[in-house]
C-alpha positions in Angstrom: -185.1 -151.2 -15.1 -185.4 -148.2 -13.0 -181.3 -147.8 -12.4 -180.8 -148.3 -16.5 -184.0 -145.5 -16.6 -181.5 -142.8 -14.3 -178.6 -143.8 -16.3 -177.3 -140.9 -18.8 -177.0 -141.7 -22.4 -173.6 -142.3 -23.4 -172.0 -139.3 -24.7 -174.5 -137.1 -22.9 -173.5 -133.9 -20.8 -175.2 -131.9 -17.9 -177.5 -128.5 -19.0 -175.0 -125.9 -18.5 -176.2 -123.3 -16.4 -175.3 -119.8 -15.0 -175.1 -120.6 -11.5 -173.7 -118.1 -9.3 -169.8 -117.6 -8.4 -168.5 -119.4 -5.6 -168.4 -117.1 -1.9 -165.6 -118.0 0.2 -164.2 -115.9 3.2 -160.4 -116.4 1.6 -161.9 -114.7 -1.8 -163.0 -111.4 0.8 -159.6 -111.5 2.5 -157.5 -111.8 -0.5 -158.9 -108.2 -2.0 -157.8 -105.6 1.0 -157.4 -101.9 0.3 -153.7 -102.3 -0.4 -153.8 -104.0 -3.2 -156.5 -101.6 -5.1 -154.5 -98.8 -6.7 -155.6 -95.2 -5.9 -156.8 -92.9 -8.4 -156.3 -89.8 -8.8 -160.0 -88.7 -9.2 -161.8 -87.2 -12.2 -161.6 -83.7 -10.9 -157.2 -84.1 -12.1 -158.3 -85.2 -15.0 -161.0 -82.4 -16.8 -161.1 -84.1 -19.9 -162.0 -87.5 -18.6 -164.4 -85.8 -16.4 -166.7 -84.4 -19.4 -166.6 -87.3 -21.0 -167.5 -89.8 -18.8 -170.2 -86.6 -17.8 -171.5 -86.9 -21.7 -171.6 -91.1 -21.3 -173.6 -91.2 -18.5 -176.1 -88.4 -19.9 -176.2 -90.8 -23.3 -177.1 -93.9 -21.2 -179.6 -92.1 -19.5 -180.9 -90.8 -22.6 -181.0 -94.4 -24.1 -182.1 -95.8 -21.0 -185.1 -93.6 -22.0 -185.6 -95.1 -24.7 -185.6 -98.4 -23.8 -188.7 -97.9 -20.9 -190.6 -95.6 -23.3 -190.8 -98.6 -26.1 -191.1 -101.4 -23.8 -193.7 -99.8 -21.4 -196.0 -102.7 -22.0 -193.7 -105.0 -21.5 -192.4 -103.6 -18.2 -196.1 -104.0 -17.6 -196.6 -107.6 -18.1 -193.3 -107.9 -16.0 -194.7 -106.3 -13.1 -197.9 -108.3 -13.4 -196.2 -111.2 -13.7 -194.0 -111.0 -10.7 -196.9 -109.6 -8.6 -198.7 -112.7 -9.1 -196.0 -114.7 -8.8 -195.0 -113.1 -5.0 -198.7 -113.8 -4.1 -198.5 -117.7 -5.3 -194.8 -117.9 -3.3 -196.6 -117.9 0.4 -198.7 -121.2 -1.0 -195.8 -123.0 -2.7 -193.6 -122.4 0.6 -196.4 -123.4 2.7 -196.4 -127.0 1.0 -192.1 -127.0 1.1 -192.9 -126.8 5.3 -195.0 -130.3 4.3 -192.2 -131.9 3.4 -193.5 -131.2 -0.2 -190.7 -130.5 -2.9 -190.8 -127.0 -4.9 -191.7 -128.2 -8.0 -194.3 -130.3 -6.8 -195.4 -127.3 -5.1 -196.0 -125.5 -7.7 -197.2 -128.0 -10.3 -199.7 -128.8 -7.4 -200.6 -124.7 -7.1 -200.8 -123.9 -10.6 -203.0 -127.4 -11.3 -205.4 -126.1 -8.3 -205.5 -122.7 -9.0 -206.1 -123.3 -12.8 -208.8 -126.1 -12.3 -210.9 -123.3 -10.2 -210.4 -120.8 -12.6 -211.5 -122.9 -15.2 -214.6 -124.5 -13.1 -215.0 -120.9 -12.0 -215.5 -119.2 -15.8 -217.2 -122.7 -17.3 -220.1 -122.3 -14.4 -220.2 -118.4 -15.2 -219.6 -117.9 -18.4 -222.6 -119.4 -20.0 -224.8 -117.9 -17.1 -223.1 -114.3 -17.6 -223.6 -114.5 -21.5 -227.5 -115.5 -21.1 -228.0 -112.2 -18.2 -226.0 -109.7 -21.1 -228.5 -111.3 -23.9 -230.9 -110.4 -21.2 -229.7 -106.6 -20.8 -228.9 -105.6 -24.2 -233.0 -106.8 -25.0 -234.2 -105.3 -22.3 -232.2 -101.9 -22.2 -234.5 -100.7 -25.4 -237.6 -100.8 -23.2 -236.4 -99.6 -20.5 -234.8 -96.6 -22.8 -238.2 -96.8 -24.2 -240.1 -96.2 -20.9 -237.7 -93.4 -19.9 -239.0 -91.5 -23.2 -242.7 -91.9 -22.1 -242.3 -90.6 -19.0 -243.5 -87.8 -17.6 -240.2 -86.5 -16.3 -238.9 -86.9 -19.6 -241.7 -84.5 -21.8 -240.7 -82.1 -18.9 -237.5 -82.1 -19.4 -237.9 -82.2 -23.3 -240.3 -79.0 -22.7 -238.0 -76.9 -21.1 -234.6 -78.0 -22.6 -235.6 -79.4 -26.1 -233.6 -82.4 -25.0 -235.4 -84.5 -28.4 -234.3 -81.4 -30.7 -230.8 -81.7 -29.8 -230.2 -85.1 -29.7 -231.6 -85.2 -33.5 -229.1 -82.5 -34.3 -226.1 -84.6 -33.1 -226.6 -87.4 -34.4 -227.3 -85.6 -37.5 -224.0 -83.9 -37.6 -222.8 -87.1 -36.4 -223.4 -88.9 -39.0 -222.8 -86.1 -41.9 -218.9 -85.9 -40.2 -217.2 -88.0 -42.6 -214.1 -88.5 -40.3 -216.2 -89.0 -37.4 -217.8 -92.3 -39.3 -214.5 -93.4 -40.3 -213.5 -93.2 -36.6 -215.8 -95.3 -35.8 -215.0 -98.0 -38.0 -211.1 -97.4 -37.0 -212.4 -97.9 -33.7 -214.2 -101.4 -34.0 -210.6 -102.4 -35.4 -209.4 -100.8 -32.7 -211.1 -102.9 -30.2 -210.1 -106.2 -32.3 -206.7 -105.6 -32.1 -207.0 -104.6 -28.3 -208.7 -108.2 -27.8 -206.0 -109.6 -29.7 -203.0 -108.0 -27.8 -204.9 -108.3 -24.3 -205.0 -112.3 -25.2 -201.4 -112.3 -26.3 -200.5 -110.1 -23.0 -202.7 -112.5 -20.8 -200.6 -115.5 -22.2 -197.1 -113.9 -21.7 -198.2 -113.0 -18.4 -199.0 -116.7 -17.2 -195.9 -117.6 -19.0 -193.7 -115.2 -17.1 -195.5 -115.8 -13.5 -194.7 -119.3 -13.8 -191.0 -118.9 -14.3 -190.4 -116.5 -11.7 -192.1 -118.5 -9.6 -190.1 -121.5 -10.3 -187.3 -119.7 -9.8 -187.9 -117.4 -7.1 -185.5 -118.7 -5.1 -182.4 -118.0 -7.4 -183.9 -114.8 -7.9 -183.0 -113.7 -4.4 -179.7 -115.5 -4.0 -178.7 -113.6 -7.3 -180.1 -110.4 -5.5 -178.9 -110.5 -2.4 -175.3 -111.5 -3.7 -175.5 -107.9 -5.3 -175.4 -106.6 -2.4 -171.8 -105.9 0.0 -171.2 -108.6 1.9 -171.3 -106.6 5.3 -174.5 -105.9 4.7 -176.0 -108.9 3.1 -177.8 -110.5 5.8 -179.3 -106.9 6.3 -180.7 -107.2 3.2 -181.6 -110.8 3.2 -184.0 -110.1 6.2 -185.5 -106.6 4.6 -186.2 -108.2 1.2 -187.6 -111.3 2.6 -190.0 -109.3 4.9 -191.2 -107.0 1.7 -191.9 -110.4 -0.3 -193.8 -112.1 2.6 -195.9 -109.1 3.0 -196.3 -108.8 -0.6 -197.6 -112.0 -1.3 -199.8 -112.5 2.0 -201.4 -108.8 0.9 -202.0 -110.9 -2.7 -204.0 -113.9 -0.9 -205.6 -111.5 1.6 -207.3 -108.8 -0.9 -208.2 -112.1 -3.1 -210.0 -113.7 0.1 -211.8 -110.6 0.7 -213.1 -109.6 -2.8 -214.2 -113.8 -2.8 -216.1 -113.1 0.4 -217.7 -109.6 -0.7 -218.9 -111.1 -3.8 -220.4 -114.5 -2.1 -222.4 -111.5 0.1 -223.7 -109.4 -2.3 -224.3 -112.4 -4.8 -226.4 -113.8 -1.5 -228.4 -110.2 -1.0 -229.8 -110.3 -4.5 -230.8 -112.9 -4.8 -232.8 -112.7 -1.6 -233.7 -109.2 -3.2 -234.4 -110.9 -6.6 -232.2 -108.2 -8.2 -231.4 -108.7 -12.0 -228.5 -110.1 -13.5 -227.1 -111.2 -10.0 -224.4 -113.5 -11.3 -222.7 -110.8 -13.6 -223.2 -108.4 -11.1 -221.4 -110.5 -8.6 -218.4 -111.3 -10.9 -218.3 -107.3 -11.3 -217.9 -106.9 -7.4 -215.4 -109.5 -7.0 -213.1 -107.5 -9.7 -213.9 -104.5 -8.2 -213.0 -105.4 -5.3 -209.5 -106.2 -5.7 -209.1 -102.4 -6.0 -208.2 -101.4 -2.4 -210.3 -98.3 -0.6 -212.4 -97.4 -3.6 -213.4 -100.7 -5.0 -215.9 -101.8 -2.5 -217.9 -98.5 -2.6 -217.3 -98.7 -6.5 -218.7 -102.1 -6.6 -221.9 -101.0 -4.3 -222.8 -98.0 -6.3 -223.0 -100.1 -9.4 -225.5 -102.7 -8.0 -227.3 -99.8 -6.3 -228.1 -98.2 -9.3 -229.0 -101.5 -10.8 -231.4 -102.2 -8.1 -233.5 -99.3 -9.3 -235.3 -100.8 -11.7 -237.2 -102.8 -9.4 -237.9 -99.5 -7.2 -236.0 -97.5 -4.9 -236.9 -99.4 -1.4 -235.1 -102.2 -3.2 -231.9 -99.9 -3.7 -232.0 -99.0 -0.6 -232.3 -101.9 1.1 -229.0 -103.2 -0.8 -227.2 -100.2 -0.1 -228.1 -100.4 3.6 -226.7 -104.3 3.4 -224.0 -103.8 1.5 -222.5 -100.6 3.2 -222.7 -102.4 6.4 -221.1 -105.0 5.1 -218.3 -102.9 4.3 -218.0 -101.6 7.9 -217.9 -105.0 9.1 -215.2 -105.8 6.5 -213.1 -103.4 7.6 -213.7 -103.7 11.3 -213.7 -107.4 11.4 -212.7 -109.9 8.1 -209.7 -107.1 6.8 -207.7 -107.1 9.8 -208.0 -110.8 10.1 -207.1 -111.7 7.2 -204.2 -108.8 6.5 -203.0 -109.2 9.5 -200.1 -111.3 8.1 -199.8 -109.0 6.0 -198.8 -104.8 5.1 -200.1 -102.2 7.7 -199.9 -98.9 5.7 -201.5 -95.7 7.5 -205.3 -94.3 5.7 -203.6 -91.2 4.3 -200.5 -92.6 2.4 -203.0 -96.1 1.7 -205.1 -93.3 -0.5 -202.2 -91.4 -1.6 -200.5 -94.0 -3.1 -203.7 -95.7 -4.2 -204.7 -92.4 -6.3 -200.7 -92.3 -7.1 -200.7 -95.7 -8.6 -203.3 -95.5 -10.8 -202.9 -92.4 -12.4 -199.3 -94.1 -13.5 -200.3 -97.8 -14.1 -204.4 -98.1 -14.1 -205.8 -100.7 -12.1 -202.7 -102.9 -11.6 -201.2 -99.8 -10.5 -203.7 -99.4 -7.9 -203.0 -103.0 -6.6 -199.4 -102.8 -6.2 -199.7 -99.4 -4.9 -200.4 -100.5 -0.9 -197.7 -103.4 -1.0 -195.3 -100.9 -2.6 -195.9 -98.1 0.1 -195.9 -100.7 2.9 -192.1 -102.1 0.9 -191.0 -98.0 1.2 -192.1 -97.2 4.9 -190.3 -100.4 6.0 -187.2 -99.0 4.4 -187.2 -95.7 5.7 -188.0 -97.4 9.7 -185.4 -99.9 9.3 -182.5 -98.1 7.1 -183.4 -94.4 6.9 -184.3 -93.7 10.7 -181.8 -96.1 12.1 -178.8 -94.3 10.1 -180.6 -91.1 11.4 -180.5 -92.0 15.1 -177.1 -93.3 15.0 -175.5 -90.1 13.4 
């Protein structure tokens, strides 16, 4: 049963598929410099020289074009191989098991969905009942700010009730202002609706470059000469490693900080600690900034039990952050980039004034990817000249 299972059905043919040409040493010996005509070079020939000039100025122009429509898809691309370089390191951890690829991978994806999903199905509910809470408590505590004493102060000196009365006055008699608002609450629908769509293109895309990662390379490393294609076999394998250890590394560490503030309020009783902790495990995933980020915002949330209660968080959660950075970071990175402070916060700041938050994540990996470069081709071409 099992052999007439294998068999092909009759008539049938193999998938045809766009496999890379054939590399043989007689191919490389068989083109040699004699048998390539010379030219007589564009500078002979004016005429061909402007227009071939004009050609490449259209293509760039187009090629303009092209990347200022499809900027959000370039996005999704980026995204999609980032997270597919930082799932690689697990997949060919289980190929050194004696585990095939696309086992592998079905096994990665199945784990890493099943915790996402346990993950959300455990917080969700728990995240939606703490944001009931806020949005019904916010108006008393707006409500107490109004009665207190700081506030009639204020309101004295500045006439802080006055003015707010004549906003929302002229607010509300601005025609287009109103109809801007309403724009805007379709506005937010259709920004749910296309982050939903981009989230599913996204998984989509990371699992096919992650199946085919592999062929990937081979096609990019046969673009290079052949003299120097174990050169760049070694370089591009070293960027991807570091990429995707970095990936798993700043993952493990925003997990960690958010298991240690979760744990310090709720010793501290602190409101809302669940959301709160969700909030410093996303922020954390933003290198330099995000832990700090991620303190403030519970720190200021902490007030509203008093301030010895802030400042007992922030004195627990900054030294938290010294530790991480003295002790779990380079333990867990240590497999991975090793970019110096000043270009880490260069290209942190660089990245996301072009590409937000992702480009914020990449920015480190990317740096680290461009330093290697410049050590290992720039410098050495350098010293050899």
């Amino acid at each position: 049963m099992a052999q007439k299972v294998r068999q092909p059905l009759p008539g049938a043919q193999p998938r045809v598929r766009f496999a890379l040409p054939s590399e043989s040493l007689e191919d490389a010996v068989a083109t040699t410099a004699g048998n390539i005509p010379a030219s007589g070079g564009m500078f002979r020939h004016p005429i061909y020289f402007g227009f071939m000039g004009t050609v490449g100025v259209g293509i760039a122009i187009f090629l303009n074009y092209i990347v200022a429509n499809t900027s959000q898809l370039l996005l999704w691309i980026v995204t999609a191989l980032f997270i597919a370089l930082g799932l690689d390191p697990v997949v060919r951890w289980l190929e050194t098991r004696k585990v095939p690829r696309p086992l592998g991978i079905v096994l990665t994806l199945v784990v890493l969905l099943g915790a996402v999903a346990i993950f959300f199905a455990t917080l969700i509910p728990t995240i939606v009942d703490q944001t009931t809470q806020l949005v019904q408590k916010a108006p008393g505590w707006i409500n107490d700010f109004l009665s207190s004493d700081l506030f009639h102060q204020l309101d004295v000196q500045y006439h802080v009730v006055d003015t707010i009365n004549q906003q929302v006055a002229k607010f509300f008699q601005n025609a287009q202002t109103v109809g801007g608002v309403f724009g805007g609450v379709v506005g937010v629908g259709t920004t749910i609706a296309n982050g939903l769509f981009g989230t599913l293109i996204v998984l989509v895309l990371s699992l096919y470059f992650l199946a085919s990662m592999p062929s990937i390379k081979k096609w990019g490393y046969r673009l290079a000469p052949r003299s120097r294609r174990a050169r760049v076999e070694e370089l591009s394998e070293e960027i991807t490693r570091g990429v995707g250890n970095y990936v798993i590394g700043q993952a493990c560490v925003a997990i960690l900080n958010a298991a240690f503030a979760f744990i310090v309020m709720s010793i501290l009783h602190v409101p809302f600690s669940v959301l709160l902790a969700f909030v410093v495990a996303l922020l954390a995933f933003i290198p330099l900034v995000g832990g700090m980020l991620a303190a403030v915002v519970v720190t200021a949330v902490s007030l509203t039990l008093g301030w010895q209660t802030a400042v007992i968080y922030a004195i627990c959660h900054f030294a938290y952050l010294q530790f991480e950075a003295y002790f779990i970071s380079p333990r867990i990175m240590q497999k991975a980039v090793a970019v110096p402070g000043a270009i880490a916060v260069i290209s942190v700041i660089a990245g996301g004034s072009l590409l937000g938050v992702l480009g914020a994540l990449i920015a480190i990996p990317t740096a680290a990817a461009v330093m290697l470069l410049v050590k290992e081709v720039f410098i050495v071409r350098q010293d050899k000249m």
